[in-house]
N, C-alpha and C positions, 0 to 999 in steps of 0.2 A: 737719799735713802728714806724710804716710808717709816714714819714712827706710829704706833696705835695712841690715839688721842684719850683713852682712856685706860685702866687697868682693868684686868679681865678677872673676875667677880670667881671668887674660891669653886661656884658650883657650875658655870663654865667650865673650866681648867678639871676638873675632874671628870665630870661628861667626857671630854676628850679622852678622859683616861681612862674611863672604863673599859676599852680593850687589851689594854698592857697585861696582858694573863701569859703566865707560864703554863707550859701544857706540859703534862708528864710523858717521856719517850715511850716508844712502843717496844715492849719486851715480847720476843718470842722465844718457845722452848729450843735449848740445844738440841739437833739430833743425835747427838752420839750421850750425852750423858745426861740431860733432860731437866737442867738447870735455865734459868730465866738468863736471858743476853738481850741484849740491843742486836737489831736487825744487821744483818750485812756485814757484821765486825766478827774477829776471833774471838771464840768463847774466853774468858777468863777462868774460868771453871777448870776445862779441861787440853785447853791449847788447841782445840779441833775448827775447821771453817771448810763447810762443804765437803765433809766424813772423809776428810784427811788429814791430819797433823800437821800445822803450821809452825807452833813454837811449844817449849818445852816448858810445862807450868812445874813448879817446886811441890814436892809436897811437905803440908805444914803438922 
C-alpha cells in the first residue's frame, strides 16, 4: 500500500477544501397558497402538490 512520504502542509489540505460549500435549496412559490417550498415536494404549508390535496396539514 502507497504511503505519502511527507505530511501535507495546513495550506494544501485546505485548497482542497475550498469547494466543500453548502449551497441553499431552491424554494419555489406554492401554487395554491403562495408560500416558499422546496421544489417537487408537498407543500408544508397547505398539504397541496400539483393543485390537488395530498395530506391533511393541522391547523395551529
Amino acid at each position: 500500500m502507497a504511503l505519502p512520504k511527507r505530511r501535507q502542509s495546513r495550506a494544501r489540505s485546505r485548497k482542497r477544501r475550498t469547494h466543500w460549500v453548502l449551497s441553499m435549496p431552491t424554494l419555489v412559490e406554492c401554487s395554491h397558497c403562495g408560500e416558499k417550498k422546496r421544489a417537487h415536494r408537498v407543500c408544508p404549508h397547505c398539504g397541496y402538490y400539483q393543485g390537488r390535496e395530498v395530506q391533511e396539514v393541522e391547523a395551529i
